[in-house]
PyMOL Python script that loads the backbone (N, CA, C, O; Angstrom):
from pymol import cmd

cmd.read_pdbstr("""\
ATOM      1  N   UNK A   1      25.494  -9.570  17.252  1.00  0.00           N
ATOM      2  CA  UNK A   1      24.134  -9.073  17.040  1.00  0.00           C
ATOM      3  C   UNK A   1      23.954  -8.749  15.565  1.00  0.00           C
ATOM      4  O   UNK A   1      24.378  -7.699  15.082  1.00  0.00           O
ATOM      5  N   UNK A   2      23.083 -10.010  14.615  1.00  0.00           N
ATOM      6  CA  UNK A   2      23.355  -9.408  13.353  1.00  0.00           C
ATOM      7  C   UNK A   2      22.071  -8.486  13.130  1.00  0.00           C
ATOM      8  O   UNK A   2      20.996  -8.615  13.718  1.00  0.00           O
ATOM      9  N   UNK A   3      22.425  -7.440  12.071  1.00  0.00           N
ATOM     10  CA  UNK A   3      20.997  -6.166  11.834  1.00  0.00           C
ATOM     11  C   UNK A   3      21.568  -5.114  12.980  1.00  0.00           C
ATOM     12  O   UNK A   3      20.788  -4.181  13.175  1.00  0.00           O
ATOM     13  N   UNK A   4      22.590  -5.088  13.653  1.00  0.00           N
ATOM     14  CA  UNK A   4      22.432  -4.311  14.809  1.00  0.00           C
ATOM     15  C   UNK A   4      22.410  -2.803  14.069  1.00  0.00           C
ATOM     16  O   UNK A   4      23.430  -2.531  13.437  1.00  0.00           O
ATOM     17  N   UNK A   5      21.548  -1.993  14.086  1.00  0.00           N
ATOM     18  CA  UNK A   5      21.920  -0.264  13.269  1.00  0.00           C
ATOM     19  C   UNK A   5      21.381  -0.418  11.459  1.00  0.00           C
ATOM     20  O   UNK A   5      21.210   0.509  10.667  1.00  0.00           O
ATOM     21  N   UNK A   6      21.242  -1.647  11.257  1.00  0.00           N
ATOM     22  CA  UNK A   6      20.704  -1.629   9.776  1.00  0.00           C
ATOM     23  C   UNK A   6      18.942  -0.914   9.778  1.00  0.00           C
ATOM     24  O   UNK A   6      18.033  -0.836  10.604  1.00  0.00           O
ATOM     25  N   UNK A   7      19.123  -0.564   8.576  1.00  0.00           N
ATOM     26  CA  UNK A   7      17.661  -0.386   8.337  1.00  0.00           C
ATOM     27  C   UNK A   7      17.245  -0.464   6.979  1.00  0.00           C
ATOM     28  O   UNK A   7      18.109  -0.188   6.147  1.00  0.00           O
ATOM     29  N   UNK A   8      16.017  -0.806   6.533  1.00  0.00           N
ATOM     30  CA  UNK A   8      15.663  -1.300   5.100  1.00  0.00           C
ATOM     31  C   UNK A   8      14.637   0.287   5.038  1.00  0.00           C
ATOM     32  O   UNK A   8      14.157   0.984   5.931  1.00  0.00           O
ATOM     33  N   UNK A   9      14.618   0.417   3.047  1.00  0.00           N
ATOM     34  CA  UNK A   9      13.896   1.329   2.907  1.00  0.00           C
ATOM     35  C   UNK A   9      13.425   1.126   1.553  1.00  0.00           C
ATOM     36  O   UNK A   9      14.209   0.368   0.980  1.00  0.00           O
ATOM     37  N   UNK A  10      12.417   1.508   0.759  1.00  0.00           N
ATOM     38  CA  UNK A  10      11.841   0.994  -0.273  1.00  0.00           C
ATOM     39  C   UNK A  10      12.470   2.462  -1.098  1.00  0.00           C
ATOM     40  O   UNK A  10      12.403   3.603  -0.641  1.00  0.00           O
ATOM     41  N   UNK A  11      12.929   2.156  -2.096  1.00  0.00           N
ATOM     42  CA  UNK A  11      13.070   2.946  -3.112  1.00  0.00           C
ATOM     43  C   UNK A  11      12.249   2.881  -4.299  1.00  0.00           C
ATOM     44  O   UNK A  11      12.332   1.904  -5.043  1.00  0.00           O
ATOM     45  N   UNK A  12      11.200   4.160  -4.617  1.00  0.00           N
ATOM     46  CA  UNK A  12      10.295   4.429  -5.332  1.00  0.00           C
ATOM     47  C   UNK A  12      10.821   5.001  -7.087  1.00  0.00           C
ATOM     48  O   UNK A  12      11.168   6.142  -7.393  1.00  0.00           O
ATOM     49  N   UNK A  13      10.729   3.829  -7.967  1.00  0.00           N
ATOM     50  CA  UNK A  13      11.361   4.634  -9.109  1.00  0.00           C
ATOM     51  C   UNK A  13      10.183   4.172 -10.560  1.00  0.00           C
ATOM     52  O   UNK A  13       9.399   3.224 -10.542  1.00  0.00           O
ATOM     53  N   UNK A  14      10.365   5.077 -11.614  1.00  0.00           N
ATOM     54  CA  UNK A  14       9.923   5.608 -12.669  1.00  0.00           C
ATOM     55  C   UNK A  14       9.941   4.029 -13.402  1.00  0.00           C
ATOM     56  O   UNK A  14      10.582   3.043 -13.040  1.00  0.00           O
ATOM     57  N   UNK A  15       8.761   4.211 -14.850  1.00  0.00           N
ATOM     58  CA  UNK A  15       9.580   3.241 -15.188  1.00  0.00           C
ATOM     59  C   UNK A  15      10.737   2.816 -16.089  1.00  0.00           C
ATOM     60  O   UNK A  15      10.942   1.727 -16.625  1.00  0.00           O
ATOM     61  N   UNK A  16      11.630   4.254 -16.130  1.00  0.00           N
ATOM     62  CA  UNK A  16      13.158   4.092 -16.755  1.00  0.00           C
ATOM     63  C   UNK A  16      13.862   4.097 -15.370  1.00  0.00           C
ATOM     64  O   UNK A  16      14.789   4.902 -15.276  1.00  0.00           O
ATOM     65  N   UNK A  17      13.566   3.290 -14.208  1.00  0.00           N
ATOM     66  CA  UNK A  17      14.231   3.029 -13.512  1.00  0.00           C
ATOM     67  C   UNK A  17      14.541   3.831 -12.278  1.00  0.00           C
ATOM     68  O   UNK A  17      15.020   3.484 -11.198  1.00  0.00           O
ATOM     69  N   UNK A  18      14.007   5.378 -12.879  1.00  0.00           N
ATOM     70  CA  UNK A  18      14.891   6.491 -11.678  1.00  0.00           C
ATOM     71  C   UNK A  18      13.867   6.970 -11.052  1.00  0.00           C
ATOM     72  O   UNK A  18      12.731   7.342 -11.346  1.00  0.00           O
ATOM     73  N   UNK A  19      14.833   6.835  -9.658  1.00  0.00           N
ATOM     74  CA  UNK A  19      13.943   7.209  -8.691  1.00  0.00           C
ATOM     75  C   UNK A  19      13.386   8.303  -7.993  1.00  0.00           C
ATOM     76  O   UNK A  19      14.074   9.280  -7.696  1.00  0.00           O
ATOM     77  N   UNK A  20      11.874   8.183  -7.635  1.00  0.00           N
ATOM     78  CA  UNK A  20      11.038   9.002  -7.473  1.00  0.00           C
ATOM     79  C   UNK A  20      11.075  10.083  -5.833  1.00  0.00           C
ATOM     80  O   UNK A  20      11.121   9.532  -4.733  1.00  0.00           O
ATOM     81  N   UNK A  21      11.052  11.168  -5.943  1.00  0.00           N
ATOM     82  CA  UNK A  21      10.860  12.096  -4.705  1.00  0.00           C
ATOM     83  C   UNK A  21       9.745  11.699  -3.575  1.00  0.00           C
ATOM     84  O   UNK A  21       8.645  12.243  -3.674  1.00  0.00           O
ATOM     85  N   UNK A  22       9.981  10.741  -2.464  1.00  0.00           N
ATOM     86  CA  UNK A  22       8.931  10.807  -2.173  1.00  0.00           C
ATOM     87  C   UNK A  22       8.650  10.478  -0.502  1.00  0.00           C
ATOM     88  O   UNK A  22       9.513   9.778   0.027  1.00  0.00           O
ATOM     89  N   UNK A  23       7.624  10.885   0.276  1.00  0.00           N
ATOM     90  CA  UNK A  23       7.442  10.941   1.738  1.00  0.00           C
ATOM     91  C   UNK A  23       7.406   9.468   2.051  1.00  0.00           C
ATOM     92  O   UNK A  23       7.455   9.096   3.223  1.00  0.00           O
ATOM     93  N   UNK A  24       7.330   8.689   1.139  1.00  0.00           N
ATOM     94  CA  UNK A  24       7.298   7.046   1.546  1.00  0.00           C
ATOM     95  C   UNK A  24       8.646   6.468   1.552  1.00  0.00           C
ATOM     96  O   UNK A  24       8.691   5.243   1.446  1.00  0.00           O
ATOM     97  N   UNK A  25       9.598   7.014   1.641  1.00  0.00           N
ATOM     98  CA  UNK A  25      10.920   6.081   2.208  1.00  0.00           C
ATOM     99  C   UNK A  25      11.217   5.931   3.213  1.00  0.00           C
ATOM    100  O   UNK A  25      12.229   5.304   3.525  1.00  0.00           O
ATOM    101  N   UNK A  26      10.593   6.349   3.847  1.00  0.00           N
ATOM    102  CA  UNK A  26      11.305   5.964   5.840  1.00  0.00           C
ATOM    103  C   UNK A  26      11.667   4.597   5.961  1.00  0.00           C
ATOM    104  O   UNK A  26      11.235   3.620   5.349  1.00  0.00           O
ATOM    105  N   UNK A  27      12.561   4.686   6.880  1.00  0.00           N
ATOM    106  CA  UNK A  27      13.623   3.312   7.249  1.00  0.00           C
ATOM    107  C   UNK A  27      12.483   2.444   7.973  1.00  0.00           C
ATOM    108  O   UNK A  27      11.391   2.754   8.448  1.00  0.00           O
ATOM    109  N   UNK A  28      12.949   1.630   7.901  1.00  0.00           N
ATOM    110  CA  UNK A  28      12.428   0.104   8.345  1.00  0.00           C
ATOM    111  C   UNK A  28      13.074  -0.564   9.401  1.00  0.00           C
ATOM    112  O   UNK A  28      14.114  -0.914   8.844  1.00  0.00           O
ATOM    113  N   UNK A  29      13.154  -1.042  10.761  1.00  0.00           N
ATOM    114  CA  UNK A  29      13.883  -1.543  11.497  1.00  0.00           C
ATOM    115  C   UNK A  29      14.154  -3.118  11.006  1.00  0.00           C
ATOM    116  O   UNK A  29      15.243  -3.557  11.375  1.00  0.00           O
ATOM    117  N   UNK A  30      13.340  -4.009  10.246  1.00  0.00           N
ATOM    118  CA  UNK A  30      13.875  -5.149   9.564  1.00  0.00           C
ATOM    119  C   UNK A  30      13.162  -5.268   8.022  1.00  0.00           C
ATOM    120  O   UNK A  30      12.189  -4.692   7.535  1.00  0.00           O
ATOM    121  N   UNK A  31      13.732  -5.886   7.697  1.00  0.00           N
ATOM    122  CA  UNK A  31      13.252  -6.541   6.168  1.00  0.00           C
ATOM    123  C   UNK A  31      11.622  -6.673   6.318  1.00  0.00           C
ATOM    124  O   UNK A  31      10.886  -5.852   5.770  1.00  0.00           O
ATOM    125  N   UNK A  32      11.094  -7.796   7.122  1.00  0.00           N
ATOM    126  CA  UNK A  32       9.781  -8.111   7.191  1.00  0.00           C
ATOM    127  C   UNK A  32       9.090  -6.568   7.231  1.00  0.00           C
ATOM    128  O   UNK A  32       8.478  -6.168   6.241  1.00  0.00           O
ATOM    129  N   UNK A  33       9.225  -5.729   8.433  1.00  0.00           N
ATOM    130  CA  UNK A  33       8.938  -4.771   8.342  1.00  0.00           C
ATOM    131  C   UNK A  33       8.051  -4.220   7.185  1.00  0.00           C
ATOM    132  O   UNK A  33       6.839  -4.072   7.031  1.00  0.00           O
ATOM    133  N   UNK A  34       9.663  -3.870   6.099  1.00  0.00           N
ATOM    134  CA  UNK A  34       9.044  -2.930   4.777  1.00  0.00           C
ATOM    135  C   UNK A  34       8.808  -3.892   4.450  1.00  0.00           C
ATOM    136  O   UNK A  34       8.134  -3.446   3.521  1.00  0.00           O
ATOM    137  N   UNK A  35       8.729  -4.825   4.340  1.00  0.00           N
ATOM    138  CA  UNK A  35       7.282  -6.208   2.967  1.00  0.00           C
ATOM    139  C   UNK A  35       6.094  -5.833   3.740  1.00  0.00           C
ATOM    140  O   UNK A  35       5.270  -5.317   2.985  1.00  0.00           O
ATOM    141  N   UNK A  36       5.632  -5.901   5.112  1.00  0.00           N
ATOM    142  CA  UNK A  36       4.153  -5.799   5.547  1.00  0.00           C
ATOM    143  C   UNK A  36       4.173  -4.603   4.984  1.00  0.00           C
ATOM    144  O   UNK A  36       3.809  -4.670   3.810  1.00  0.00           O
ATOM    145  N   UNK A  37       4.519  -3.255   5.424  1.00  0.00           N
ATOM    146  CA  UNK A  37       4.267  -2.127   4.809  1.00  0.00           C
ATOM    147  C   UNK A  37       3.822  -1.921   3.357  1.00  0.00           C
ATOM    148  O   UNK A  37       2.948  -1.100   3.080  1.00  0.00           O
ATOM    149  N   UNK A  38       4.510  -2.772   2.312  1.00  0.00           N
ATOM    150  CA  UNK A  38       4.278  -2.686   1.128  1.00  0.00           C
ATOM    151  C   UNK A  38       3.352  -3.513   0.894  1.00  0.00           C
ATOM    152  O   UNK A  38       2.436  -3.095   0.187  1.00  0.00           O
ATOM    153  N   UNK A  39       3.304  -4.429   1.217  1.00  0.00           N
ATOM    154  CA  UNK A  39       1.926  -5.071   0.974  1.00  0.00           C
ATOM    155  C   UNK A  39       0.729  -4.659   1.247  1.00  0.00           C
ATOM    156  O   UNK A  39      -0.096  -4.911   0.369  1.00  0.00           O
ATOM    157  N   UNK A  40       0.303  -4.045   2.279  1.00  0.00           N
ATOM    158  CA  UNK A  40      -0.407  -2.868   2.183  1.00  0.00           C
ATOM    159  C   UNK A  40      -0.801  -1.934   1.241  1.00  0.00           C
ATOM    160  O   UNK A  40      -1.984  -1.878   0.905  1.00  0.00           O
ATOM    161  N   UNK A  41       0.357  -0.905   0.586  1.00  0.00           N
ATOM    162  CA  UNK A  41       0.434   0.140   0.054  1.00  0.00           C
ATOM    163  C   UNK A  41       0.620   0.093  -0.982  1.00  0.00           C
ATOM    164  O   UNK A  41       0.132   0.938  -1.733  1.00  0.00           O
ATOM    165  N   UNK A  42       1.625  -1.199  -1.566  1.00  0.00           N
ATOM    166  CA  UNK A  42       1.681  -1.292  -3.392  1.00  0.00           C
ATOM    167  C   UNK A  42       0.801  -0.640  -4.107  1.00  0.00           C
ATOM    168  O   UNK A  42       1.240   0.232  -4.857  1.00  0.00           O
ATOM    169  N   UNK A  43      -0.746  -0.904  -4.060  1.00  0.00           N
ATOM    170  CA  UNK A  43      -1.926  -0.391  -4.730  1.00  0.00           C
ATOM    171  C   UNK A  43      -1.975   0.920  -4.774  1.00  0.00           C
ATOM    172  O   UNK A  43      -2.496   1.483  -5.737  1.00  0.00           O
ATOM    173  N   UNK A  44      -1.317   1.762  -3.498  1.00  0.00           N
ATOM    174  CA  UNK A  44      -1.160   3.128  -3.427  1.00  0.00           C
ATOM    175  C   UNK A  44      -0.253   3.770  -4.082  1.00  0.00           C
ATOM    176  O   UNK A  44      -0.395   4.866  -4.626  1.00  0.00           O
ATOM    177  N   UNK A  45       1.111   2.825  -4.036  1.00  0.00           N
ATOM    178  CA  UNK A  45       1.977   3.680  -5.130  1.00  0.00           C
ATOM    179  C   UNK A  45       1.673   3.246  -6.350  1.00  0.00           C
ATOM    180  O   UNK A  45       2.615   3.630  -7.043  1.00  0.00           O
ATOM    181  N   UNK A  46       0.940   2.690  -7.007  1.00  0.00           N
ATOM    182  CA  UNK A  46       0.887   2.441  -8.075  1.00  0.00           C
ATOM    183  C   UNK A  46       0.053   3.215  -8.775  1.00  0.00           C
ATOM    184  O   UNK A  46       0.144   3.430  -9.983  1.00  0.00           O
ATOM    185  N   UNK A  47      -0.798   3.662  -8.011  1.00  0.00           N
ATOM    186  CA  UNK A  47      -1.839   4.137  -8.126  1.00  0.00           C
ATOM    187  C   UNK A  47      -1.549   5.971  -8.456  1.00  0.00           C
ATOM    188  O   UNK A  47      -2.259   6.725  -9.121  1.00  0.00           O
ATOM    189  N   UNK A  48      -0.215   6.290  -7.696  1.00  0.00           N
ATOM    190  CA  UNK A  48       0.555   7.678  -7.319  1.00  0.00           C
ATOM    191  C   UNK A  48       1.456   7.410  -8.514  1.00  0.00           C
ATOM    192  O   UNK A  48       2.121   8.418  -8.752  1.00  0.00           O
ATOM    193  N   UNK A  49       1.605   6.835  -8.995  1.00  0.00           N
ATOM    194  CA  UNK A  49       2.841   7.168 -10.835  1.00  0.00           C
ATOM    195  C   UNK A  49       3.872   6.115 -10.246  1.00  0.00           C
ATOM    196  O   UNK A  49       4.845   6.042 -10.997  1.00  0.00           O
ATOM    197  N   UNK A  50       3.959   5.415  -9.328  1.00  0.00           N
ATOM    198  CA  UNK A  50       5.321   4.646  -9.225  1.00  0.00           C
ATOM    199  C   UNK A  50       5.066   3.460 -10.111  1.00  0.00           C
ATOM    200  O   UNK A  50       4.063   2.755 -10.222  1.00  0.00           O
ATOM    201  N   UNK A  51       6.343   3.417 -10.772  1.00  0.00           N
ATOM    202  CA  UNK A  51       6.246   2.064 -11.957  1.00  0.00           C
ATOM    203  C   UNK A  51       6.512   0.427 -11.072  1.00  0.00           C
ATOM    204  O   UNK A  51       5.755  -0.545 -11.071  1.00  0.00           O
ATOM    205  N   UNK A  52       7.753   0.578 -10.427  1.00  0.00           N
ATOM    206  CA  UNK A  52       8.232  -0.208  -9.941  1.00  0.00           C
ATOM    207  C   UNK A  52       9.112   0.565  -8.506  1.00  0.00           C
ATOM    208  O   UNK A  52       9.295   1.780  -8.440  1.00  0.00           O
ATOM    209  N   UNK A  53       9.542  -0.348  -7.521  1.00  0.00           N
ATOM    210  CA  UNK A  53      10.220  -0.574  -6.366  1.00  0.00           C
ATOM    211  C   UNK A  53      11.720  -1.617  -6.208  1.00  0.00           C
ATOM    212  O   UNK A  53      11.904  -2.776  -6.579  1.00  0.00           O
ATOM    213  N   UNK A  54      12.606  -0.680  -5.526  1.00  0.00           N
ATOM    214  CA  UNK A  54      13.671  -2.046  -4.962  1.00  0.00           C
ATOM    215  C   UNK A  54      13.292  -1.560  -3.370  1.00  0.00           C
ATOM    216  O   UNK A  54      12.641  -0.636  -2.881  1.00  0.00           O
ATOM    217  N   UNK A  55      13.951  -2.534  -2.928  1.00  0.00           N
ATOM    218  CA  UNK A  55      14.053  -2.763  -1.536  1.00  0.00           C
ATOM    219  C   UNK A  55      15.849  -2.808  -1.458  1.00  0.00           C
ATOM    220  O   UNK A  55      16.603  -3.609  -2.010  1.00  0.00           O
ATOM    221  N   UNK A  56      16.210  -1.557  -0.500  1.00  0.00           N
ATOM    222  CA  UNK A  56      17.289  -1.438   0.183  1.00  0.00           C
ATOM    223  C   UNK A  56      17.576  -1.749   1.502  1.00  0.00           C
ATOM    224  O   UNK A  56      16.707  -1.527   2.345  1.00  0.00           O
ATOM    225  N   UNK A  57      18.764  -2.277   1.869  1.00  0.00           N
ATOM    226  CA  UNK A  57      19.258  -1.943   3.111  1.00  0.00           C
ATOM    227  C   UNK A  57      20.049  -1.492   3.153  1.00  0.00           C
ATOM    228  O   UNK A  57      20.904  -1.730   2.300  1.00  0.00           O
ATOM    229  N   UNK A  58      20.227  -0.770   3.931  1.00  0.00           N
ATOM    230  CA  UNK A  58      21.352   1.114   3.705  1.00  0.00           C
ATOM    231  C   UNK A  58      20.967   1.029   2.302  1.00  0.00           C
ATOM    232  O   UNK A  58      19.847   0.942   1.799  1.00  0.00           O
ATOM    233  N   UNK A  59      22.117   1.073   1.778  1.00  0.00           N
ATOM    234  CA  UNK A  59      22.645   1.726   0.159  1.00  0.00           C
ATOM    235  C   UNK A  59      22.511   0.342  -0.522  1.00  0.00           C
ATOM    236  O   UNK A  59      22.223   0.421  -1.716  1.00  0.00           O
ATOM    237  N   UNK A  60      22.655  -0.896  -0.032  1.00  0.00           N
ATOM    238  CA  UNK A  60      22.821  -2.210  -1.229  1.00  0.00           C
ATOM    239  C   UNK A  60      21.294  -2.051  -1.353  1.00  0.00           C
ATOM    240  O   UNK A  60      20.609  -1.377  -0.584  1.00  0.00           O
ATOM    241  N   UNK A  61      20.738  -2.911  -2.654  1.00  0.00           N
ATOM    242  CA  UNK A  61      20.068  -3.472  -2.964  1.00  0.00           C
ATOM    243  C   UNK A  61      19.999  -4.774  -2.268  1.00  0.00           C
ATOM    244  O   UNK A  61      20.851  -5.662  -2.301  1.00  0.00           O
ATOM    245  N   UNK A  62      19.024  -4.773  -1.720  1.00  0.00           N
ATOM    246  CA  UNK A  62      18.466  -6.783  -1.424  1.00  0.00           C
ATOM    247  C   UNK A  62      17.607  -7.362  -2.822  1.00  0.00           C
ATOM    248  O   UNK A  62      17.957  -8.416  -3.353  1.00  0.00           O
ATOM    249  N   UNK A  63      16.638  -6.684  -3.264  1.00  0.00           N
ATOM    250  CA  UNK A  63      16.043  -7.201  -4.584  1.00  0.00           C
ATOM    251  C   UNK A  63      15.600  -5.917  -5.287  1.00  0.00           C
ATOM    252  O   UNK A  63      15.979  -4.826  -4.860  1.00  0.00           O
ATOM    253  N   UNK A  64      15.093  -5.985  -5.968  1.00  0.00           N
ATOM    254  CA  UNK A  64      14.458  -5.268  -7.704  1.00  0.00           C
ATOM    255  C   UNK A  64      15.273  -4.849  -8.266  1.00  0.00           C
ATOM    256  O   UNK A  64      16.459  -4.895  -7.940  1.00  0.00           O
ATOM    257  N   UNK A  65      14.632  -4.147  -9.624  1.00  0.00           N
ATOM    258  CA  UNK A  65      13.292  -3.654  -9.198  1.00  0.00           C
ATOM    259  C   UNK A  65      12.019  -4.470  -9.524  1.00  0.00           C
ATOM    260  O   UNK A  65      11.977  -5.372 -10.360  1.00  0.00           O
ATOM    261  N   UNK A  66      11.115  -4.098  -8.856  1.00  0.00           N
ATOM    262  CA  UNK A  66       9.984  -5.586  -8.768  1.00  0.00           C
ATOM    263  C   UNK A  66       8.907  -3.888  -9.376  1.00  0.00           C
ATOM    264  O   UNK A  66       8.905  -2.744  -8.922  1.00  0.00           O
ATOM    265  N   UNK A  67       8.150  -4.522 -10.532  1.00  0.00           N
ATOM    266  CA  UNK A  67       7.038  -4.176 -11.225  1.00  0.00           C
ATOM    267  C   UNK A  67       5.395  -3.598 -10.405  1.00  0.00           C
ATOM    268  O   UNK A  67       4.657  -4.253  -9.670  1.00  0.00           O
ATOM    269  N   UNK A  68       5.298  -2.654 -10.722  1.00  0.00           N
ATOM    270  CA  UNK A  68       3.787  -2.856  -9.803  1.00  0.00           C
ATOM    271  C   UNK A  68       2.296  -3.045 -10.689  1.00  0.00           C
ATOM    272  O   UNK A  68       1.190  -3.037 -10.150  1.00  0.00           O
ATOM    273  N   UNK A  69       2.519  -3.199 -12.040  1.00  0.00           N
ATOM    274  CA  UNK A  69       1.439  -3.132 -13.092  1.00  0.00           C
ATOM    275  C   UNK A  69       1.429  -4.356 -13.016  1.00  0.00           C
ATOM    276  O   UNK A  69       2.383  -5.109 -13.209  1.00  0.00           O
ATOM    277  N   UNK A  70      -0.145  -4.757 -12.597  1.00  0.00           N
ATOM    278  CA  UNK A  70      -1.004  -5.495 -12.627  1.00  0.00           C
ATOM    279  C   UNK A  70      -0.738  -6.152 -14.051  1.00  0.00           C
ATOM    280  O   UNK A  70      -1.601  -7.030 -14.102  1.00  0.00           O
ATOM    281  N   UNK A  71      -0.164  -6.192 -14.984  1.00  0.00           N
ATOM    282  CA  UNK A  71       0.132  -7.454 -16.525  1.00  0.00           C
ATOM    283  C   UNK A  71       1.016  -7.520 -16.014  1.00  0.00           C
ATOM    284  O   UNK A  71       1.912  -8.258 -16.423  1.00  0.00           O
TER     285      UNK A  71
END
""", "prot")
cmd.dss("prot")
cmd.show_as("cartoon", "prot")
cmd.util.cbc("prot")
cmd.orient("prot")
């Protein structure tokens, strides 16, 4: 059973990289998951001081950090 107990979570960080305190990390039961979620909401954290985002599962990194400024 692969994913069995994994969960993905978006990590919210500055833009020197470090990351931000915030009620928007809750776990994700798959990958797709947190992308619909963020696709949604990008505009919102961006909008709230977040520079950029990675996407975790547990503790690894899967990608970023990915930019949220519109240039």
């Amino acid at each position: 059973m692969s994913g069995a107990g994994e969960s993905y979570r978006w990590r919210l960080e500055d833009a020197d990289g470090k990351p931000l305190p915030s009620d928007h990390t809750v776990p994700f039961p798959t990958q797709a998951d947190a992308e619909a979620w963020f696709a949604e909401s990008w505009e919102d954290l961006a909008g709230a001081g977040v520079a950029q985002v990675s996407l975790l599962r547990e503790s690894e990194v899967v990608y970023g950090p990915m930019s949220l400024s519109a240039g």
